[in-house]
VEXRO-912651 format. One record per residue (C-alpha): residue in one letter; x, y, z. Coordinates in Angstrom, 1 decimal. Example, Ala and Ser with C-alpha at 12.3 -4.5 7.8 and 13.67 -1.06 7.14 Angstrom:
<nodes>
['A'; [12.3; -4.5; 7.8]]
['S'; [13.7; -1.1; 7.1]]
</nodes>
This chain:
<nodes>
['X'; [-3.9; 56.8; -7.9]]
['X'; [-2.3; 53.7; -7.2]]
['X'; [-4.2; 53.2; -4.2]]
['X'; [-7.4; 54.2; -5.3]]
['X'; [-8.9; 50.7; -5.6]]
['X'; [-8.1; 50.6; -1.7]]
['X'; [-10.1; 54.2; -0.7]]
['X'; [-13.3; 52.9; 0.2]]
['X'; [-11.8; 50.7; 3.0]]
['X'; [-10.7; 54.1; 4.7]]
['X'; [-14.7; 54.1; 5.2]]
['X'; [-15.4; 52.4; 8.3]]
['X'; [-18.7; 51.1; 7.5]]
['X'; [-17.5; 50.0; 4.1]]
['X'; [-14.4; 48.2; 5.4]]
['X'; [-16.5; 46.3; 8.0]]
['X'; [-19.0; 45.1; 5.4]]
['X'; [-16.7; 44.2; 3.2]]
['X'; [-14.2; 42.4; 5.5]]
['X'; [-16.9; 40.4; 7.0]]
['X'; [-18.3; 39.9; 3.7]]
['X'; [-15.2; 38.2; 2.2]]
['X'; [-14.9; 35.5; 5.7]]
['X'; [-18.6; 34.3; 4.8]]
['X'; [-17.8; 34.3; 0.7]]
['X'; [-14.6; 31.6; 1.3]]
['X'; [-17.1; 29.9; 3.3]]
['X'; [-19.7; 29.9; 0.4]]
['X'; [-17.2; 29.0; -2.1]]
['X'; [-16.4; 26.6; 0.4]]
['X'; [-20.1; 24.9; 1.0]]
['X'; [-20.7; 24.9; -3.1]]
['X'; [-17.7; 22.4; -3.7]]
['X'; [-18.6; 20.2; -1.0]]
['X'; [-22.0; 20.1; -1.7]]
['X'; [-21.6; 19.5; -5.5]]
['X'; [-18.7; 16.7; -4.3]]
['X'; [-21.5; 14.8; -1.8]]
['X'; [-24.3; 14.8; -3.8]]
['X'; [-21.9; 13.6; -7.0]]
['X'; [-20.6; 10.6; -4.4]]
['X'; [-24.1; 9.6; -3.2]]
['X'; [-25.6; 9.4; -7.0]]
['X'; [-23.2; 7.0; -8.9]]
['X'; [-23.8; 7.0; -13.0]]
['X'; [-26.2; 9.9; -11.6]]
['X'; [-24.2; 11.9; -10.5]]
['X'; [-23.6; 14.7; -12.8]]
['X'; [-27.2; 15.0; -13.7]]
['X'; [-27.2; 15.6; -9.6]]
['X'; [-24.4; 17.5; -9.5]]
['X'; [-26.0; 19.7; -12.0]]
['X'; [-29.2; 20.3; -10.2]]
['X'; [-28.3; 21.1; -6.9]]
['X'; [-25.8; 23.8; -8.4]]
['X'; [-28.8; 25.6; -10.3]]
['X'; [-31.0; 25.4; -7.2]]
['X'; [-28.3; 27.5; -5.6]]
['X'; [-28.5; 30.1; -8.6]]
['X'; [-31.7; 29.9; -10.3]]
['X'; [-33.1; 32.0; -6.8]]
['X'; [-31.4; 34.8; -8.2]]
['X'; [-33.0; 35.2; -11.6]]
['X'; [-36.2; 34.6; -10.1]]
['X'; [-36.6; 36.2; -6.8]]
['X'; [-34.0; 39.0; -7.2]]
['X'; [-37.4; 42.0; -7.4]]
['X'; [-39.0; 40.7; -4.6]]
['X'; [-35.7; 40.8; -3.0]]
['X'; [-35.2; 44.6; -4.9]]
['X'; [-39.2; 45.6; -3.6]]
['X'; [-38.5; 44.8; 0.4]]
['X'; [-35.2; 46.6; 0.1]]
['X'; [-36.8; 49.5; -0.8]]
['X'; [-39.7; 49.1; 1.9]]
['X'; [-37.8; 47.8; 5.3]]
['X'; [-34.6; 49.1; 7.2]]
['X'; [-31.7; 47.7; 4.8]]
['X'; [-29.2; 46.5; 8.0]]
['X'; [-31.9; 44.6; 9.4]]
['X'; [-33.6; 42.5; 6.8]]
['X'; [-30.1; 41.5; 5.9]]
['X'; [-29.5; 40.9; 9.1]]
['X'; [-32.9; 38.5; 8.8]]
['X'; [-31.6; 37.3; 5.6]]
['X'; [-28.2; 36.4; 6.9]]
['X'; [-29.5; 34.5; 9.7]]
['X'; [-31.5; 31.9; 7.3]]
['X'; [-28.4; 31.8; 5.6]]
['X'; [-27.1; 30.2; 8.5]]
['X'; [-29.9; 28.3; 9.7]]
['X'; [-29.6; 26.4; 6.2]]
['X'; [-26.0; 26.2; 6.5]]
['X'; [-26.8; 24.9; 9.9]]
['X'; [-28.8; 22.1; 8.5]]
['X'; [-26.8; 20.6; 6.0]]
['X'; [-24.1; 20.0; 8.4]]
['X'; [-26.0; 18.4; 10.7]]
['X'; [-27.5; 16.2; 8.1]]
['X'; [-24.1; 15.4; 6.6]]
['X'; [-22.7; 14.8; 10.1]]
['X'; [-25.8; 12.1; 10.7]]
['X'; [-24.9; 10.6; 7.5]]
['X'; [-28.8; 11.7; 6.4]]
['X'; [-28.3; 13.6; 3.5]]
['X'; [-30.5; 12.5; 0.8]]
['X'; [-29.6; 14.4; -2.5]]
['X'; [-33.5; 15.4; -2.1]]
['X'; [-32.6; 17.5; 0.6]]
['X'; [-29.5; 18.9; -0.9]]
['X'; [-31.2; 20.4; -3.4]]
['X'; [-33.4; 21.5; -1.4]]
['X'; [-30.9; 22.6; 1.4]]
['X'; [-29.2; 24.4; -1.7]]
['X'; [-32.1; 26.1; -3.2]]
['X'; [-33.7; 27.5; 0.0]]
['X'; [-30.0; 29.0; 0.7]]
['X'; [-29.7; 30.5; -2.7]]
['X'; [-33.3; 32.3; -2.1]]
['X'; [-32.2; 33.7; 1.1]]
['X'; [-29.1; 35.0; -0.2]]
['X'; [-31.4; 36.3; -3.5]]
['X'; [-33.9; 38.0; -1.4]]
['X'; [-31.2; 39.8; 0.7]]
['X'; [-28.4; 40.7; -1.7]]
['X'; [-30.2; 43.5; -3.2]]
['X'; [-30.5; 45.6; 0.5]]
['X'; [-26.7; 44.8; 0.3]]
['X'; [-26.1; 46.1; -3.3]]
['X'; [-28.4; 49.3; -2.3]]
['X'; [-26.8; 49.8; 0.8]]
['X'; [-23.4; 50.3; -0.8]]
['X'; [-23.5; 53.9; -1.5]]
['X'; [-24.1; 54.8; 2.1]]
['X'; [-21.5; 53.0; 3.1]]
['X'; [-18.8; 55.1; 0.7]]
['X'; [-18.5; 58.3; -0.1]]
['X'; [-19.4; 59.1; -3.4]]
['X'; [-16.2; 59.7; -5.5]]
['X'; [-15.3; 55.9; -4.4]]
['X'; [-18.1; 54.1; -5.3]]
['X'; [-16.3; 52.4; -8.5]]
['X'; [-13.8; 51.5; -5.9]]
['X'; [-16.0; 50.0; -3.8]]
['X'; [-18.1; 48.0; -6.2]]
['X'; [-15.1; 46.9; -7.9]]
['X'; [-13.7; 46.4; -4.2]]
['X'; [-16.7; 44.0; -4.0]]
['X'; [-15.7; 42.3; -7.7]]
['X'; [-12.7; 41.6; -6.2]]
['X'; [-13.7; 39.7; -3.0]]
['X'; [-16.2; 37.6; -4.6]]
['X'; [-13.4; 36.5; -7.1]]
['X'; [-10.5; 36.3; -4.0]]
['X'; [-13.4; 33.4; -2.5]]
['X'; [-13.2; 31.9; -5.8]]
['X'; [-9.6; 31.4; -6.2]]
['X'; [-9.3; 30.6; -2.4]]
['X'; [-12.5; 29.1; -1.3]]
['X'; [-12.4; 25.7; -3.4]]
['X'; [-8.5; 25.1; -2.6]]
['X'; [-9.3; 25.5; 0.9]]
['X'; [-12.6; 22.5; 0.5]]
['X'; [-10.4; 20.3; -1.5]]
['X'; [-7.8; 20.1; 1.5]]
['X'; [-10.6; 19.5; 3.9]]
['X'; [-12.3; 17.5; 2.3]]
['X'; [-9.5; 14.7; 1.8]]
['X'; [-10.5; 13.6; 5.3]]
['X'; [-14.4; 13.4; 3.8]]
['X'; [-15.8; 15.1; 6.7]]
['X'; [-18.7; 17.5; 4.5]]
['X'; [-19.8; 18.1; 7.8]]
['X'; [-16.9; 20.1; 9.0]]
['X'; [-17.1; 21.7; 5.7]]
['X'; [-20.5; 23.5; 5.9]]
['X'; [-20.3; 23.6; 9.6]]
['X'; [-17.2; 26.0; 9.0]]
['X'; [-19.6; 28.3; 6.3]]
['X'; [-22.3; 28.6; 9.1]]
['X'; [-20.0; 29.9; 11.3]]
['X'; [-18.6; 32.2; 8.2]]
['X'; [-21.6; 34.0; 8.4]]
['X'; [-21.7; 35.3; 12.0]]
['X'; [-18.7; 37.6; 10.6]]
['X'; [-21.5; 39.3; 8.9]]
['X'; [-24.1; 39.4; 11.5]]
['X'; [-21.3; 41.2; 13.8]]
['X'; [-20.7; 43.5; 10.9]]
['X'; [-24.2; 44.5; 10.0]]
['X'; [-24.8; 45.2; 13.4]]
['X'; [-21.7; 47.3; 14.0]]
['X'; [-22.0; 49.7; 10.9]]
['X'; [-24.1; 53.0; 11.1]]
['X'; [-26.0; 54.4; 8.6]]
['X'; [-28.4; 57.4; 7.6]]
['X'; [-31.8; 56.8; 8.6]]
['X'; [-33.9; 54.8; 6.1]]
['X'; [-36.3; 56.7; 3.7]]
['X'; [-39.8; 56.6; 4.4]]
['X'; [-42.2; 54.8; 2.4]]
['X'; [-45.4; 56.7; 1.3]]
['X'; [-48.7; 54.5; 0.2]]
['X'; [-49.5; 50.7; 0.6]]
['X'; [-48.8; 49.7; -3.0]]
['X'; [-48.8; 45.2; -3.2]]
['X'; [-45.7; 43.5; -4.0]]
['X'; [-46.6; 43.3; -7.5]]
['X'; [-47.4; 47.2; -7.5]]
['X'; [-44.1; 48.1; -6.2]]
['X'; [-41.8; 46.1; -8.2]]
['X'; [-44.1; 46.8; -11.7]]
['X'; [-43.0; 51.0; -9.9]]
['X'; [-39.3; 49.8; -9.6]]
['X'; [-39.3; 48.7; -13.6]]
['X'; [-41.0; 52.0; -14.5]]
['X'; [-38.0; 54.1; -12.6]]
['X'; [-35.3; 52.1; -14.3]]
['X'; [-37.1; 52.3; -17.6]]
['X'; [-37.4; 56.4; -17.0]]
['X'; [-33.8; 56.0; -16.1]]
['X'; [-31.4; 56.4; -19.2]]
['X'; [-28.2; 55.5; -17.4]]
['X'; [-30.1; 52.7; -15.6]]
['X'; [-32.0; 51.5; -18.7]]
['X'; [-28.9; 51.0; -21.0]]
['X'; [-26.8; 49.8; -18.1]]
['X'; [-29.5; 46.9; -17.7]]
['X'; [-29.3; 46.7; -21.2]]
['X'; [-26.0; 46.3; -22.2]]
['X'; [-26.1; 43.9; -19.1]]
['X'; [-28.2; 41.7; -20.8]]
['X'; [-26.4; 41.6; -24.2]]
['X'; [-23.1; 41.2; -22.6]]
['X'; [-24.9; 37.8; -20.6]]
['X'; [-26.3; 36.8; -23.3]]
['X'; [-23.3; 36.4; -25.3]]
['X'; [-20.0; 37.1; -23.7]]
['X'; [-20.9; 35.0; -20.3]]
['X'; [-21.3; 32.0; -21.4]]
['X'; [-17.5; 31.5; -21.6]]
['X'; [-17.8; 31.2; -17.7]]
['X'; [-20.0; 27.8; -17.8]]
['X'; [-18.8; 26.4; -20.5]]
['X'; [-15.2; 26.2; -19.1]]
['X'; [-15.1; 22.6; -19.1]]
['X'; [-15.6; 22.4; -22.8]]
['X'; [-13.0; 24.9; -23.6]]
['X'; [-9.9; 23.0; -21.0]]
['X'; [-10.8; 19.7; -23.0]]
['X'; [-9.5; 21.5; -25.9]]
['X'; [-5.6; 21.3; -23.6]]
['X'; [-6.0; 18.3; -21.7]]
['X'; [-3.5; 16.3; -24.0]]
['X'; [0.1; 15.6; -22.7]]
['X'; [-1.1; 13.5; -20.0]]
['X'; [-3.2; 16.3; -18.1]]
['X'; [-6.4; 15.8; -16.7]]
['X'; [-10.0; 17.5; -17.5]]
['X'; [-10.1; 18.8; -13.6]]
['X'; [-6.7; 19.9; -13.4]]
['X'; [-6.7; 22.0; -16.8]]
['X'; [-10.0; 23.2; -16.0]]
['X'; [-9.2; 24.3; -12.6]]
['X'; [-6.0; 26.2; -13.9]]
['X'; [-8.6; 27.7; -16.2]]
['X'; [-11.4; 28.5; -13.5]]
['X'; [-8.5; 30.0; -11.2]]
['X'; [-7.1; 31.7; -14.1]]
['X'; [-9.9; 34.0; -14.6]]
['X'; [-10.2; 34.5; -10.8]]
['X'; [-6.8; 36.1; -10.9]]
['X'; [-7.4; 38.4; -13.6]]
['X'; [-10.9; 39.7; -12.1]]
['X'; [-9.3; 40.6; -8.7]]
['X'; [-6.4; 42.5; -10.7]]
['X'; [-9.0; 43.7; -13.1]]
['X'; [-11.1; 45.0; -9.9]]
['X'; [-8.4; 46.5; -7.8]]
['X'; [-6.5; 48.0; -11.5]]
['X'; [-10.2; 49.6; -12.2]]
['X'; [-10.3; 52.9; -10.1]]
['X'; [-7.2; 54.7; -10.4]]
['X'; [-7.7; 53.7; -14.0]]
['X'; [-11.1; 55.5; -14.0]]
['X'; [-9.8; 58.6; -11.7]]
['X'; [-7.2; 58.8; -14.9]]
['X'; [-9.1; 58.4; -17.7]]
['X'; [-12.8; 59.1; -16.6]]
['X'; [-15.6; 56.1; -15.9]]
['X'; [-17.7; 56.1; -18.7]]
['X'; [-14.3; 56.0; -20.9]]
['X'; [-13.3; 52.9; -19.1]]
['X'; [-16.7; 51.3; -19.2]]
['X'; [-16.6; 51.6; -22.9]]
['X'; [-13.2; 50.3; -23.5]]
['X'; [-14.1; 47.5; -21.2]]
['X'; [-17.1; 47.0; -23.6]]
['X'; [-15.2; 47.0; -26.3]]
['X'; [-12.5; 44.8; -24.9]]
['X'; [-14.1; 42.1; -24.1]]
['X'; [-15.3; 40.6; -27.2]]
['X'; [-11.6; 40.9; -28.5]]
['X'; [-10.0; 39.1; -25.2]]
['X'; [-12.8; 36.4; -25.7]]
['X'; [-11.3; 35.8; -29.3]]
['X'; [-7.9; 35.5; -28.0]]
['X'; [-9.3; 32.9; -25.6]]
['X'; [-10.8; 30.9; -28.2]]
['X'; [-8.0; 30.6; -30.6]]
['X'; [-5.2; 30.0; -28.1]]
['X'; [-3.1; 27.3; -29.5]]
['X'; [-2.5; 25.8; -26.7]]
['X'; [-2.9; 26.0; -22.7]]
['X'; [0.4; 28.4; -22.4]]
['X'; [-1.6; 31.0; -24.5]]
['X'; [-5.0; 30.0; -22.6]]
['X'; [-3.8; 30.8; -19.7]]
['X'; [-2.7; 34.4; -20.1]]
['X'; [-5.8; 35.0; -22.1]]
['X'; [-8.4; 34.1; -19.7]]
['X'; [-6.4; 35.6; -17.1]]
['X'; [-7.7; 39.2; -19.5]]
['X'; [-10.9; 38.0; -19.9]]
['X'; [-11.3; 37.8; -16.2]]
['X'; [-9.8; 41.1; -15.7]]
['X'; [-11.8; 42.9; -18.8]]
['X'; [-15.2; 41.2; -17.9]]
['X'; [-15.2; 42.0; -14.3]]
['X'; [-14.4; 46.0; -15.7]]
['X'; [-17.7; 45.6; -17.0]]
['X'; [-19.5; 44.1; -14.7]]
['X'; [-18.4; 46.5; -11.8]]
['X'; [-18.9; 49.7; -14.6]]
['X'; [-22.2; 49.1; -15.4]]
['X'; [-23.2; 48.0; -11.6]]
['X'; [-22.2; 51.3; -10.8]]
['X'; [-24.2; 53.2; -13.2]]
['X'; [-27.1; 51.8; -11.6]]
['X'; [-25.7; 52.6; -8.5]]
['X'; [-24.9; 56.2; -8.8]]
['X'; [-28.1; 56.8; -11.2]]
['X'; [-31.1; 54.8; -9.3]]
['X'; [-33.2; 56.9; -7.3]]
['X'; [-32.6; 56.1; -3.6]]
['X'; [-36.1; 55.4; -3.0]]
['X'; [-36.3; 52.9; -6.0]]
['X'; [-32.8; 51.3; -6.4]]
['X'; [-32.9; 48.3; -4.5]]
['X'; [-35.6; 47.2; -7.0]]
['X'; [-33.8; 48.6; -10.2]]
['X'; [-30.4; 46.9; -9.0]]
['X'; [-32.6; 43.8; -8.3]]
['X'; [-33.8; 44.1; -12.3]]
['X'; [-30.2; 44.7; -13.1]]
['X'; [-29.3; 41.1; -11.3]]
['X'; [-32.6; 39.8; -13.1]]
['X'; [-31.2; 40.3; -16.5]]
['X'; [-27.8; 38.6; -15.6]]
['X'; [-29.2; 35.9; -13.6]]
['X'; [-32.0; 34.7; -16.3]]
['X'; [-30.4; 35.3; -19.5]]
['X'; [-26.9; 34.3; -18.5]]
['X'; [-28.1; 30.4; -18.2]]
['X'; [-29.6; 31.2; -21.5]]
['X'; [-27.2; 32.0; -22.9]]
['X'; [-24.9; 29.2; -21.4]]
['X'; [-27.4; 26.7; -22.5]]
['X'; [-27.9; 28.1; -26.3]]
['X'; [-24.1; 28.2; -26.4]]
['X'; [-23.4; 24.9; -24.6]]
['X'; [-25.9; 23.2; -27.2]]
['X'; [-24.1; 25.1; -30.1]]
['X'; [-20.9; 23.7; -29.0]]
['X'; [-22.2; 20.4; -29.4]]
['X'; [-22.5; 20.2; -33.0]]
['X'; [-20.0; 23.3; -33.8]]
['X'; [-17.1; 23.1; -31.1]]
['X'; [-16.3; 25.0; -28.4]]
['X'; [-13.8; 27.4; -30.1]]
['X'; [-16.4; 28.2; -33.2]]
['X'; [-19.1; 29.1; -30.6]]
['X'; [-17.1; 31.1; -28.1]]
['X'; [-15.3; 33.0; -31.1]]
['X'; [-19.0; 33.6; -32.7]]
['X'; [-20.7; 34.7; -29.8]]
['X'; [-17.6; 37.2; -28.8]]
['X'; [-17.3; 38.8; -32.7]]
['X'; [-21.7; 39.0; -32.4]]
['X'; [-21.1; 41.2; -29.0]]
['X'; [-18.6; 43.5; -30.9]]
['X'; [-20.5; 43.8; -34.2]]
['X'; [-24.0; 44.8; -31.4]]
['X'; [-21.0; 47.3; -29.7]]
['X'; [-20.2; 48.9; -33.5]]
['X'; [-23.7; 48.9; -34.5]]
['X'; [-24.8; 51.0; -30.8]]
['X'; [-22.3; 53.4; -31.5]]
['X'; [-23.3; 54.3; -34.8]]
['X'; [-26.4; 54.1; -34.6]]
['X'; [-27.8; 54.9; -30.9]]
['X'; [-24.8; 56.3; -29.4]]
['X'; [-26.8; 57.6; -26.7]]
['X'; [-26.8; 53.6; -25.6]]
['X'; [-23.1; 54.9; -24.4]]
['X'; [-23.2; 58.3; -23.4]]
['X'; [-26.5; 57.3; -20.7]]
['X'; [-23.2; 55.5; -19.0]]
['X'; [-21.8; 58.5; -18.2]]
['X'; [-22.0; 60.2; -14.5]]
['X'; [-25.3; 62.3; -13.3]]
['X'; [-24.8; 65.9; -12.5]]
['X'; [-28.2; 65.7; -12.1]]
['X'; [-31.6; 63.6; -10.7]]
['X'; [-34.3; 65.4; -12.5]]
['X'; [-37.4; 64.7; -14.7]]
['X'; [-38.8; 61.6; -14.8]]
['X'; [-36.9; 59.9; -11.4]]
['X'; [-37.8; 62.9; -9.5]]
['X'; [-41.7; 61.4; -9.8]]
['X'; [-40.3; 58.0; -8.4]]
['X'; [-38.7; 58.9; -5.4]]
['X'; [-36.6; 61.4; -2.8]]
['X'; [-33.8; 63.1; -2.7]]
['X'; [-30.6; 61.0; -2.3]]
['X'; [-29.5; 61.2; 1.4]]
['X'; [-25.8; 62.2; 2.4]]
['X'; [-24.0; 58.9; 1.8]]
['X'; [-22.1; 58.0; 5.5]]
['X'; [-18.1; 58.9; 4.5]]
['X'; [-14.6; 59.1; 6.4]]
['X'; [-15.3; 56.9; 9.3]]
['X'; [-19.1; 57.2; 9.6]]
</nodes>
């Protein structure tokens, strides 16, 4: 049990994927501090607002181009558009560090560099996120999607450290020449990995047709629809803590320390607790069951968040966040794997690419509604509000549509409505594929 969060990486498939996966993420983490450090240092009095906008470029891709990135995952050979995907990646990459290395970067082209980076990675990452359970077999999908979890947040904690030493020499080049080069881990991965044979589309339905088709499966979906549901509520107000960091380490920055010092404490803080969070998560589930962990998780959240916003002081903060990293990535990996394990093969690239919609549009909401609330009523009133809300939303679900909770619970069965929407899950590739 103890080495359950470790299973999936006896799948060979699975262990290339995700080793090459975590080599281009440091460089990604990598790229996203210098390139938020250049455009800061070529803007002046600017420079925030810059700073600012060439960060959301990077993200806002994913809110709004996630289904058309869900309706080709569906339609083409997974391994190879990411493949496609990968490579523009690294053309992009490419580009900004030959344009840093000429000294022609204007922050123009940053953004722009930025942007047409993050809709590459937007329009692929749902053929990776559908690909996942043929890649595991499928008692350890939990383990691999926390597996996941956990390498996104290990580039998080290790990627910036590793920028900040670089870049005391000031060579951004070298910086996103290195994430370029991070990606060709992938492109050998992708095309080392073997996998069952695509399913074959029927009809000639438009882009718009087929993703409008995905929206209706996830809707016909219970487990999917309350998944993307409670997805949604939790981004709406629990995951706002995660932009508004800043505003919470001024709250501990007496006693001499800095802003960036306590908030990077903070920011690597949570990082910790998600990977111990992600890799604590199976054996937890093989003990007590994964629909009973997802709801604790649920439940634990808003309570860790109030914690975190009445910490006296940046000894408590610590510790805290370090449980609100570990107890919010329990429910981000839960409910990802609902989706997972409940989405119709031939329609869950487009419902896992809702599923990102609904975190990638109404967390900056969220983050923005929250950010503006702190404003005028303080960091701690807001975070504390938005976290007793979530668990009042939680209390009222239970009692009133408890089905909200037990749709999180495992299939035994694809019947009924998903039946209409596509084929028979294949055989997911196990053992060593």
């Amino acid at each position: 049990m103890a080495l359950a969060s470790l299973r999936p990486l006896r799948s060979r498939n699975f262990a290339l994927i995700w080793s090459a996966g975590l080599v281009s993420n440091l460089g990604s983490w990598m790229q996203t501090v210098a390139l938020g450090v250049l455009v800061y240092t070529h803007t002046g009095s600017a420079g925030a607002g810059w700073a600012g906008l060439v960060a959301a470029a990077g993200f806002v891709p994913i809110g709004l181009l996630a289904p058309v990135g869900g309706a080709l995952a569906d339609r083409l050979d997974r391994r190879r558009w990411l493949i496609l995907t990968t490579l523009a990646e690294t053309t992009f990459a490419a580009v900004l560090a030959v344009l840093a290395g000429l000294h022609h970067d204007p922050p123009w082209a940053l953004v722009v560099l930025s942007f047409l980076g993050g809709a590459s990675g937007a329009i692929g990452f749902p053929a990776y996120q559908a690909m996942v359970p043929d890649l595991v077999p499928t008692e350890d999908l939990l383990g691999a999607v926390s597996l996941s979890s956990a390498q996104y947040n290990l580039g998080r904690v290790i990627g910036p450290a590793v920028a900040g030493l670089l870049l005391l020499s000031q060579n951004y080049a070298f910086v996103f020449g290195i994430n370029a080069l991070s990606f060709g881990a992938v492109l050998v991965a992708l095309l080392l990995v073997r996998l069952p044979r695509p399913v074959p589309v029927s009809g000639h339905l438009s882009m718009a047709q087929r993703i409008l088709e995905g929206a209706r499966a996830a809707q016909a979906e219970p487990g999917c629809r309350s998944a993307i549901g409670w997805i949604a509520v939790v981004a709406l107000l629990a995951s706002p803590f995660i932009a508004l960091v800043p505003a919470m380490a001024r709250q501990f920055t007496g006693s001499g320390r800095s802003l960036a010092v306590v908030t990077a404490l903070l920011i690597t803080a949570q990082g910790v607790g998600a990977v111990a969070g992600a890799l604590a998560l199976p054996g937890l589930a093989l003990r007590f069951g994964r629909s009973t962990m997802l709801r604790a998780a649920l439940f634990a959240v808003p309570v860790l968040l109030c914690g975190y916003a009445l910490a006296p002081n940046l000894a408590f903060a610590i510790p805290a966040f370090v449980a609100v990293g570990a107890g919010y990535i329990c429910v981000l990996s839960g409910l990802n794997t609902v989706v997972q394990l409940r989405a119709p093969v031939a329609a869950r690239g487009r419902i896992l690419s809702i599923y990102m919609m609904a975190l990638g549009l109404v967390y900056p909401i969220g983050a923005v509604v929250q950010g503006r609330l702190a404003n005028t009523h303080g960091i701690r009133a807001v975070t504390l509000a938005g976290a007793v809300v979530l668990f009042a939303v939680l209390v009222l679900a239970a009692v009133v549509r408890p089905a909200a909770f037990t749709n999180l619970a495992d299939p035994t069965a694809i019947d009924g409505p998903i039946a209409e929407v596509g084929t028979p899950d294949p055989a997911p590739a196990g053992g060593n594929g």
